[in-house]
N, C-alpha and C positions, 0 to 999 in steps of 0.2 A: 311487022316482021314475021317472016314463017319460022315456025319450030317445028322442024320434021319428026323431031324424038318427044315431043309433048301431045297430051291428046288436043283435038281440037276444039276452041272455045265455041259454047252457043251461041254465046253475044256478049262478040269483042269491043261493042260501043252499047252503050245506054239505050233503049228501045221504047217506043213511047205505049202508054196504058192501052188498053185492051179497049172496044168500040162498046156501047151499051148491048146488054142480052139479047142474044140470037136463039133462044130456046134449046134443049137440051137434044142432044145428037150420040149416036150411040155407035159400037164400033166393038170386032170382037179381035183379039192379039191372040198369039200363043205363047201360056206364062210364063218362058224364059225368059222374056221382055220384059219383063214388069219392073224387076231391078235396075236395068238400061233405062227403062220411058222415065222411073223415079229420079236418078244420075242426073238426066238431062235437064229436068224439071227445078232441081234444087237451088239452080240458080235464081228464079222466082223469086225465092226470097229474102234475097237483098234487094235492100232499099237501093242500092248505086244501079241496080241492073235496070233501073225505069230513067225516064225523064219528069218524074214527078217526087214530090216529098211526102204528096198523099198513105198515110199509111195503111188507108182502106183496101189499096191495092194488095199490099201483102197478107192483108186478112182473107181476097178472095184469094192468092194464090196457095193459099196454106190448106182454103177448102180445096182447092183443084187436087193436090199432092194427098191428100186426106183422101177424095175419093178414089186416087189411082190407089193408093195403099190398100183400101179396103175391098177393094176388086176380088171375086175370088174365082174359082173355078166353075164353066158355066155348066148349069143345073140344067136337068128337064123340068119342066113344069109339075109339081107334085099336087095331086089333087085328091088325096087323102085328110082323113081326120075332117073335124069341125073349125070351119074358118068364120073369122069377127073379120068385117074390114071398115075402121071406123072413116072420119070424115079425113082426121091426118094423113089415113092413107097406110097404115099402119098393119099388116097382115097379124091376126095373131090366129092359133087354132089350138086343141084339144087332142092329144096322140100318146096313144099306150099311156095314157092317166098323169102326163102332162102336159104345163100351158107353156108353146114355144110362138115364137118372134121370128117373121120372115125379115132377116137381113138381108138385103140383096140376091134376093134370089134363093138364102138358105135359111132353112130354118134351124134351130138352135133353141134350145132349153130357156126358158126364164129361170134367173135362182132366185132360190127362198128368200124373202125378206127376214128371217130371223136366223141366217147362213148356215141352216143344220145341212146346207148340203157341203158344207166344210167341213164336218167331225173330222175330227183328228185333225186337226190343223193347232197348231202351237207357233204365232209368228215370236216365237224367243231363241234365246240361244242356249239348246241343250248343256249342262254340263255333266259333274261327277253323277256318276248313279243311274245314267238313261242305259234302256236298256241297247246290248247287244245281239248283231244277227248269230246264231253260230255257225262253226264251221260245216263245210259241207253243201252249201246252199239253201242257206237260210236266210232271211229278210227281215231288215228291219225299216219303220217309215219311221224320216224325222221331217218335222216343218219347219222354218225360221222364216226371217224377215233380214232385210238391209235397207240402209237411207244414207245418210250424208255422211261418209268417210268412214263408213264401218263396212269390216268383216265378219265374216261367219263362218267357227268353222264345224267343220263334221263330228257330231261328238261318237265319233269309232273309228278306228286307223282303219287303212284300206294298203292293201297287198296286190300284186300280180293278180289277174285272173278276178279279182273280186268286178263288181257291175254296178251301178249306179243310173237310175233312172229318175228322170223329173217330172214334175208334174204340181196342176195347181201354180201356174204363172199367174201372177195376179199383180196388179198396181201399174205406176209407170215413176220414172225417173229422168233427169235430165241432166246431161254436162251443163251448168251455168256457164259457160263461154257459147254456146247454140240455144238458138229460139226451139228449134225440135224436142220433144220430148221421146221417149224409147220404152216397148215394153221389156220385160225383164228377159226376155232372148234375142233384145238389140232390135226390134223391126220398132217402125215409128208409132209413136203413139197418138192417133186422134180421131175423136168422135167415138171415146170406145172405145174403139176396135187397135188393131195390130195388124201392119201392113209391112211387106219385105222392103228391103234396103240394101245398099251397098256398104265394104268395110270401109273405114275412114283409110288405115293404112295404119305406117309409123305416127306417131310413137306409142298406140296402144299396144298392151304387151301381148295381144295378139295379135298383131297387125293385120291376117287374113281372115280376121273373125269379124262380124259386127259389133260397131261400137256400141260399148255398155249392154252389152250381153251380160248375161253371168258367166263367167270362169271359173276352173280350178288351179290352183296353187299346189301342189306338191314339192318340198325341198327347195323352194326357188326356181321349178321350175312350170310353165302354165299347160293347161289344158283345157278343151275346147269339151267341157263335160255336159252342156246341154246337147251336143249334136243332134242339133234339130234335123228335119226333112225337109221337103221343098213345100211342105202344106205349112212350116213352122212348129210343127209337132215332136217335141225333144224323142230320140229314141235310146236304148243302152248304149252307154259310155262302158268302155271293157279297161279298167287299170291296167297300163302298158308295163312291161314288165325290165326289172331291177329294182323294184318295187317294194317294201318287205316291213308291215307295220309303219305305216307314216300318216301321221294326221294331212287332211287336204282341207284348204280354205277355202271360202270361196270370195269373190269380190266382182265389183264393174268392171269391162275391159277397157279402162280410162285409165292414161297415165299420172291420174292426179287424183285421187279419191275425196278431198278437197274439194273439187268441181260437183261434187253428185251434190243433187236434191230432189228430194220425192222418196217415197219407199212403193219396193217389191216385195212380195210375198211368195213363197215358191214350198214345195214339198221334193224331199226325195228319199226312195227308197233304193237300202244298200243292202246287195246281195256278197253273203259273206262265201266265194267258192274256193276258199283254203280245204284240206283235204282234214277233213274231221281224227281228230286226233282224242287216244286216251290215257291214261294213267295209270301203271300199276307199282306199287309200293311194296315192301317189306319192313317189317323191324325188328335187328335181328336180337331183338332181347326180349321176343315171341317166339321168333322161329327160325329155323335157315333157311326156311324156302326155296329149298332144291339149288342151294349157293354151300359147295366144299373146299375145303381147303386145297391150295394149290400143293403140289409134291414138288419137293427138291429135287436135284439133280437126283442125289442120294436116295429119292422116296420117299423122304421123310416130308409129314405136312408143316406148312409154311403158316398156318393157324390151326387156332380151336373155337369150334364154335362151343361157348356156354349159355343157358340158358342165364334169362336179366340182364347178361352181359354182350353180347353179341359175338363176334369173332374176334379171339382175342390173340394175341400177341402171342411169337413160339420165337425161343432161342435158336440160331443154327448156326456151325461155322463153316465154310468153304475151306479146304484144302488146308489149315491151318494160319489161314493167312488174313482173311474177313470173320468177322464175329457181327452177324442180325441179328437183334431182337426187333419184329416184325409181324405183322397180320397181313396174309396176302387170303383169297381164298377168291373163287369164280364161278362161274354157272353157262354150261353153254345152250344158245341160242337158237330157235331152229329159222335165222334168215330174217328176221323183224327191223323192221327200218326203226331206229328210236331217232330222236329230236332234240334228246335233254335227258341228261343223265343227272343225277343229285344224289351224294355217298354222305351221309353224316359219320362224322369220325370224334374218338377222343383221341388227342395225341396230350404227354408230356416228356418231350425230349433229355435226352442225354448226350452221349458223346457223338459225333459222327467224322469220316477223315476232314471230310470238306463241308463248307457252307454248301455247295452247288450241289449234294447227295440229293436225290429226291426223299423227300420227306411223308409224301402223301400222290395219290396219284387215280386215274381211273383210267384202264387200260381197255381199250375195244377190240376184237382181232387180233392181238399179240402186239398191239400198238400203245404208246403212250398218246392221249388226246389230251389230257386236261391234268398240272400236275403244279405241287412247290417242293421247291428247294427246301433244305433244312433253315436257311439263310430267312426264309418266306417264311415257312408256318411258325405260327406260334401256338403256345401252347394253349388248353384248352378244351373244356366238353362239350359234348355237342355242336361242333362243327359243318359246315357243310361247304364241300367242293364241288363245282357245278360245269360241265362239259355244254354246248348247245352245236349243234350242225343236223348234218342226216347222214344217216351208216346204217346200210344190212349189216345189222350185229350176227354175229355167230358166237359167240363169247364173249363174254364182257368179268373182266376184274376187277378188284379193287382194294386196294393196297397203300398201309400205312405204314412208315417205320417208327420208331423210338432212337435208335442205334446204332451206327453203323462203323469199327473202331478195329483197331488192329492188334487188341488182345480179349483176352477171354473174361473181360471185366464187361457186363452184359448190364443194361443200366435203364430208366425212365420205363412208362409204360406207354400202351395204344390199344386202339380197338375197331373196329367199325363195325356199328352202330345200326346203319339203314339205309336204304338205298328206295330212289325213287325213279321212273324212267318214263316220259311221253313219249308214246308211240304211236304209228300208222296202222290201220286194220284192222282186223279182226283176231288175231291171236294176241294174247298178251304172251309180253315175253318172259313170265313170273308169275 
């Protein structure tokens, strides 16, 4: 029966084995093909697809797929260095002061027998304490390992903008439901080497990726963080962004992690391109550090700074009608982006009209950002209220009350304390 919406099968009935060796025959493609000649080929190896039970056959057809896999990009004939050519047939030579293996046409490094050409490799799973890249563009390498039903993940959150590069694929792994085995960027693995392929589809959770690649996980959702090339050479993966401190796993792109067996080994280095940020602090039971008290309508200040003490608490009354005892006091800014503001405060309250009065607050711009009610804070020294976003500060306040009542019965104390701010750039804003 035809299916016009289905591709078309190689062979829609059982085919009988192949005639005995015709000598080997050679033939040159252009390597877009090589994933297509592989497709076509995979039929091979099922056993249903012959007329025999013989299962020798699927051992030659597994060489055949083996060698198209291994195929690579054709070479001129290089006729440098010092060549060995033993009886195997086996090219080997002497170049820039090492000993390299002609595979197919290319030559390629032997490694160390005692693998010091892996320093820095750690196939484990980083935890607390490894280091970080910092911000700004900085780099860190980590190594691991995966085998049968395990993850790994990154031991550094990754953000927007941040980079991620691989390298060191090493091992192979296999879905136990397939005879094929995969290196750890999904191409198939045999004789050695690593040979392209096509994606399985659904139900991997990349569907358009190769299966049992390595993937990334963030939030639940995947990404294709080896982004190899068409030579299978992984290049930078760029963190897509809404992004913002989140750990990324990594895993096979098999919907059953169950099925894996075998281990890979992989390395990756994480380049941290958050925008390098610093810290500057006061405490104000040092100093004032260029932070005065705010003026009343009236002009009169709204704190004092004392020394040990920091900016302390001033009675005032509005119109006859509000009665604060309060510490407000501010410092203006000359346009510095902060990230994080942090105001320690002492409060112990007294009377206020309402629960909902603000109690304590950090004001940016003439703005409330970050604040409690009376109802909220509780008493206490040494507090700390803490604001996070990003704002060109031009002034920044901060303001506690004790009081807030409708006579002239003035009650509880406050104070603030110290104030800390992460910023962007080169100026501090204190």
């Amino acid at each position: 029966m035809i299916r016009p919406n289905r591709p078309y099968l190689s062979f829609p009935e059982p085919i009988p084995v192949p005639p005995n060796n015709r000598g080997d025959f050679c033939f040159t493609v252009d390597g877009k093909w090589k994933p297509y000649i592989l497709g076509a080929l995979f039929p091979l190896l099922a056993q249903r697809t012959w007329l025999s039970d013989d299962p020798e056959i699927i051992r030659e057809a597994g060489d055949l797929l083996a060698a198209v896999s291994m195929a690579r990009k054709c070479q001129p004939t290089d006729t440098t260095g010092i060549e060995v050519q033993e009886d195997c047939e086996m090219k080997l030579r002497i170049c820039g002061g090492k000993l390299q293996v002609c595979d197919c046409g290319t030559w390629v490094d032997v490694p160390s027998c005692d693998g010091s050409d892996m320093i820095g490799s750690s196939p484990t799973q980083p935890g607390a304490g490894s280091p970080q890249p910092n911000p700004g563009g900085g780099s860190q390498r980590y190594c691991g390992a995966m085998s049968h039903g395990s993850v790994w993940v990154l031991p550094t959150p990754v953000s927007s903008g941040d980079q991620l590069l691989f390298s060191d694929l090493l091992g192979a792994w296999n879905d136990n439901s397939e005879i094929i085995w995969n290196c750890p960027d999904g191409w198939i693995f045999a004789a050695g080497a690593c040979g392209e392929t096509l994606p399985h589809g659904s139900p991997d959770p990349l569907p358009t990726k190769l299966h049992m690649s390595i993937i990334g996980i963030v939030s639940g959702t995947q990404y294709d963080v080896l982004n190899i090339d068409f030579n299978g050479t992984p290049q930078p993966f760029t963190v897509p962004s809404g992004i913002s401190n989140e750990m990324l796993v990594l895993q096979a792109n098999i919907d059953d992690l169950s099925r894996v067996q075998g281990e890979v080994t992989f390395c990756v280095t994480v380049t941290n391109n958050q925008t390098a940020t610093d810290v500057a602090a006061i405490n104000f039971r040092d100093r004032s550090g260029g932070f005065i008290p705010v003026l009343s309508f009236i002009s009169e200040p709204e704190s004092e700074w004392v020394p040990s003490q920091g900016f302390e608490f001033q009675d005032r009354e509005y119109a006859s009608l509000v009665f604060e005892r309060a510490s407000h006091s501010h410092k203006a800014i000359d346009s510095i982006v902060n990230t994080r503001v942090e105001m320690t405060y002492s409060l112990h309250k007294d009377t206020f009209f309402t629960g909902s009065n603000i109690a304590v607050a950090i004001i940016i711009n003439n703005t409330v950002v970050a604040s409690l009610t009376a109802d909220d804070a509780v008493d206490g020294d040494d507090q700390v209220l803490i604001w996070n976003g990003s704002i060109s500060v031009t002034d920044l306040s901060l303001f506690t009350a004790c009081s807030v009542a409708s006579s002239a019965v003035y009650g509880g104390s406050c104070a603030v304390i110290a104030v800390k701010a992460v910023y962007a750039g080169n100026v501090a804003p204190f």
